[in-house]
DRENDO-1510 file (C-alpha; in Angstrom, 1 decimal, always signed):
<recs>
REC; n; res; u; v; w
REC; 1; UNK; +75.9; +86.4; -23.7 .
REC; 2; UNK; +77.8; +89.0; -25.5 .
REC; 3; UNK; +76.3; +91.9; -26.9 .
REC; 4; UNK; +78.6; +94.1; -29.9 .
REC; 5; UNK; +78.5; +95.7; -32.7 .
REC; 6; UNK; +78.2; +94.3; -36.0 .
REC; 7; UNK; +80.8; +95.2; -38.4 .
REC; 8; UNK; +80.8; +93.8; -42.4 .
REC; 9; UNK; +82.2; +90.9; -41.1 .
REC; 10; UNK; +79.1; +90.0; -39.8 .
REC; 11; UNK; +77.1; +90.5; -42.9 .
REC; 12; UNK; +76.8; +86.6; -44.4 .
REC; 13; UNK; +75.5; +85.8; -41.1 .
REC; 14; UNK; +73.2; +88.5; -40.5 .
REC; 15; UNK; +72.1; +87.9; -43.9 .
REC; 16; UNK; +71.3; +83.8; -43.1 .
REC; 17; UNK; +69.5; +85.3; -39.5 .
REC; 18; UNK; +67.4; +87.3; -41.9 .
REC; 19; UNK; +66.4; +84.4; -44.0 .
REC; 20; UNK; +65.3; +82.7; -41.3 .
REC; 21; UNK; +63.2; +85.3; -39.7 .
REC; 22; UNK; +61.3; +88.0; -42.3 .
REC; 23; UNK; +59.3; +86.6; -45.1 .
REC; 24; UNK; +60.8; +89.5; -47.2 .
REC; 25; UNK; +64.4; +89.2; -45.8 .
REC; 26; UNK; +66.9; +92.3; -46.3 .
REC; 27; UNK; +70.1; +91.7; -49.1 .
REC; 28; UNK; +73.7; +91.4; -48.2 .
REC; 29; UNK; +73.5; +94.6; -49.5 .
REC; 30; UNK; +70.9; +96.4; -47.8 .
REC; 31; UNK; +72.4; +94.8; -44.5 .
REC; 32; UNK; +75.9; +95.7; -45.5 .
REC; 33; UNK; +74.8; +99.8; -46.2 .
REC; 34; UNK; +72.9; +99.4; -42.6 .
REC; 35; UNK; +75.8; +98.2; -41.1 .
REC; 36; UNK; +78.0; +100.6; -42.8 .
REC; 37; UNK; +76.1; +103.4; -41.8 .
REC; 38; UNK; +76.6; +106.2; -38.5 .
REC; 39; UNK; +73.7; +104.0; -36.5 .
REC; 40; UNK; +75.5; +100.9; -35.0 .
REC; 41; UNK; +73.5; +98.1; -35.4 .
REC; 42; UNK; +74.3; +95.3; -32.6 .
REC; 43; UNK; +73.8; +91.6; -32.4 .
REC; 44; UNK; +73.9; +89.4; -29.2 .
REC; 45; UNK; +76.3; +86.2; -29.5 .
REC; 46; UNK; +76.9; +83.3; -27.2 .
REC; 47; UNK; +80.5; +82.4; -25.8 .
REC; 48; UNK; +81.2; +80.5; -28.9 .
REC; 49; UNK; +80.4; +83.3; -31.0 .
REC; 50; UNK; +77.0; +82.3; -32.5 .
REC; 51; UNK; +74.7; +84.8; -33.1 .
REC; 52; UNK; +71.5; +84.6; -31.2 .
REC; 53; UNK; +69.9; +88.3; -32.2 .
REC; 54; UNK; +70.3; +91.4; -34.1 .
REC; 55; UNK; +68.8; +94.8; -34.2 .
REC; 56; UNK; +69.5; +97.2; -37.3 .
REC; 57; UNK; +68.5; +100.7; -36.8 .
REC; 58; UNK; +68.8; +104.4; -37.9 .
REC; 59; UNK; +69.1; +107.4; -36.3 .
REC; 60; UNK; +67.0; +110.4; -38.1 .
REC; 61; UNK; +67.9; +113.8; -36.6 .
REC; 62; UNK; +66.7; +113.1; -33.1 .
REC; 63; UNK; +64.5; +109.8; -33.6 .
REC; 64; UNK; +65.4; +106.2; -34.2 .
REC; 65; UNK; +63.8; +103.8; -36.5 .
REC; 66; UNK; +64.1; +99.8; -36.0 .
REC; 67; UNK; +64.2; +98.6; -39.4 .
REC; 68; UNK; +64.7; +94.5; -38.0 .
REC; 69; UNK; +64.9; +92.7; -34.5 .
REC; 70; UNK; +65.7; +89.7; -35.1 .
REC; 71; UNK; +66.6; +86.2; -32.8 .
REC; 72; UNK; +67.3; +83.2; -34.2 .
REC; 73; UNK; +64.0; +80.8; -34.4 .
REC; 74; UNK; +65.6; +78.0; -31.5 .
REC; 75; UNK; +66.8; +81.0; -29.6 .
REC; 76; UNK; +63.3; +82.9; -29.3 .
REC; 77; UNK; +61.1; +83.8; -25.6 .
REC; 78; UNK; +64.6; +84.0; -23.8 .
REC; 79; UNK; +64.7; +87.4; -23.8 .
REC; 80; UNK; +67.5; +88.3; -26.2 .
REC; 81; UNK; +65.3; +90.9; -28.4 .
REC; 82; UNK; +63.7; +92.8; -25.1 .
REC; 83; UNK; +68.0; +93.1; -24.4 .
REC; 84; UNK; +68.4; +94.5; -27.4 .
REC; 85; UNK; +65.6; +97.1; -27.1 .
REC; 86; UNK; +66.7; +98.3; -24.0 .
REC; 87; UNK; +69.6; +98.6; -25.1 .
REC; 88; UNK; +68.7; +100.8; -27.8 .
REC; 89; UNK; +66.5; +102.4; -24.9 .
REC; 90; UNK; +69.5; +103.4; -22.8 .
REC; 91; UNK; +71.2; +104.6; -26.0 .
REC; 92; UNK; +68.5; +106.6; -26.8 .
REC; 93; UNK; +68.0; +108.6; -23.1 .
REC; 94; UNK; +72.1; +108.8; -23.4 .
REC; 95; UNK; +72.0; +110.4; -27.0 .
REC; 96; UNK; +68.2; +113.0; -26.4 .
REC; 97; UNK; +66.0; +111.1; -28.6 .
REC; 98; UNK; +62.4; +112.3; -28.6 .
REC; 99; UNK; +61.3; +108.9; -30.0 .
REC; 100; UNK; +61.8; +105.3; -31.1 .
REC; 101; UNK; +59.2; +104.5; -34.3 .
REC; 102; UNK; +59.0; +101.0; -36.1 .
REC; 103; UNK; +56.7; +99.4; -38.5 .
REC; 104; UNK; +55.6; +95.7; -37.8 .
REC; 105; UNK; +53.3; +92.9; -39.7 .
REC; 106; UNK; +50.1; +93.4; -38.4 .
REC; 107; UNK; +50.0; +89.7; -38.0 .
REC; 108; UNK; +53.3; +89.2; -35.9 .
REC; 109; UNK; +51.0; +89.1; -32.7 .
REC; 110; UNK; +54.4; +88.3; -30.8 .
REC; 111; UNK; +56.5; +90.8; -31.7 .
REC; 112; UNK; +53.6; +93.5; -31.1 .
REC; 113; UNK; +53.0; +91.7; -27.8 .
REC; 114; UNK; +56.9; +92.4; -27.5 .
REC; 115; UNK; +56.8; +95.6; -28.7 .
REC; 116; UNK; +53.8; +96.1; -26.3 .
REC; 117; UNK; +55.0; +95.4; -23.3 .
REC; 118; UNK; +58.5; +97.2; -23.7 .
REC; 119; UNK; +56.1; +100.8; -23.5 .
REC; 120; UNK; +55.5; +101.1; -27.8 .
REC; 121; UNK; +52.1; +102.1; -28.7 .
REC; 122; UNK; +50.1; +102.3; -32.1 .
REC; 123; UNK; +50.5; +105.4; -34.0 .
REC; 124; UNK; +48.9; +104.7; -37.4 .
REC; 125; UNK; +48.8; +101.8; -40.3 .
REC; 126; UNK; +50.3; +101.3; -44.0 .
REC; 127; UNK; +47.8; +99.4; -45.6 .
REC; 128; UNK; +49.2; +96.5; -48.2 .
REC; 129; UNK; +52.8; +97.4; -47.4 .
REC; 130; UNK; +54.3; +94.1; -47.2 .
REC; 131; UNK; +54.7; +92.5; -50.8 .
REC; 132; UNK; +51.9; +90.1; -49.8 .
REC; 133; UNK; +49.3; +92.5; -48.7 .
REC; 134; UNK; +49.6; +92.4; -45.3 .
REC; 135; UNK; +49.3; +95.8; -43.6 .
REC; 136; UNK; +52.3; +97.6; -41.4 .
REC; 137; UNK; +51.4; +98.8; -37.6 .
REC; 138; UNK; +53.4; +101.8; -37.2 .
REC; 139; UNK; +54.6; +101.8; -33.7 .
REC; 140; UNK; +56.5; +104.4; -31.4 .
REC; 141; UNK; +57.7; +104.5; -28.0 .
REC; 142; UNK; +58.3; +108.2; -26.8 .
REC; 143; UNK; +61.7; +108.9; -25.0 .
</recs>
C-alpha cells in the first residue's frame, strides 16, 4: 500500500473512483481545481498502481474541510479511508489546525459510523442539500 499525492495525472481515475462512489459524483473539473489547489489531496494505491482510496480536502485559514473520502466499492472495510483520515490527522496536529469539519448523507450509516469512531461528532444539519433531498450531517472533529 502506497499512499501519495495526487497530481492531474490522476484526474480520469479519480474521476471513474467518483462515479463509482457519490451518487452526485464531482467533474474532471471540479477534481482537477481540487487537485490543483494548495491542499494536497492523496490517494492510497496498491504495488501495481491501482487506486484503492482518495481523500480531497481544503485547508481554510486554520481548519480543514473533507469534501470526499472515497475507496473503491471491492476495496471497502479494509481500512484504507481510516488511513487516510489519520493521515490528514497527523497533517493537521503538524500544521495547528483547530478543526477538521465535513458534511455527510444522513443516510451513509457507514461512513458516519466511520466518521464516528475516528473522534468526529455532530455539529448541525443542511436540510435537502443533496440534489435528491436528502439532508447533510455536518461533522467536525476538534484538533
Amino acid at each position: 500500500m502506497i499512499i501519495r499525492v495526487a497530481t492531474l495525472a490522476d484526474v480520469p481515475t479519480l474521476v471513474g473512483l467518483e462515479k463509482l462512489c457519490n451518487p452526485s459524483p464531482w467533474s474532471e473539473t471540479q477534481l482537477s481545481g481540487a487537485i490543483k489547489s494548495s491542499s494536497p489531496s492523496w490517494i492510497i494505491e496498491n504495488e501495481q498502481h491501482y487506486v484503492l482510496a482518495m481523500l480531497v480536502w481544503q485547508l481554510i485559514v486554520d481548519q480543514a474541510e473533507i469534501h470526499l473520502l472515497n475507496t473503491h466499492p471491492q476495496h471497502r472495510r479494509q481500512g484504507y479511508a481510516q488511513y487516510l483520515l489519520r493521515h490528514l490527522f497527523q497533517y493537521a496536529q503538524h500544521q495547528g489546525l483547530t478543526r477538521i469539519l465535513l458534511e455527510v448523507r444522513a443516510g451513509n450509516n457507514a461512513a458516519r459510523q466511520l466518521y464516528l469512531s475516528e473522534g468526529f461528532t455532530d455539529c448541525g444539519q443542511r436540510k435537502n442539500y443533496y440534489t435528491n433531498g436528502e439532508h447533510a450531517i455536518l461533522m467536525e472533529k476538534i484538533c
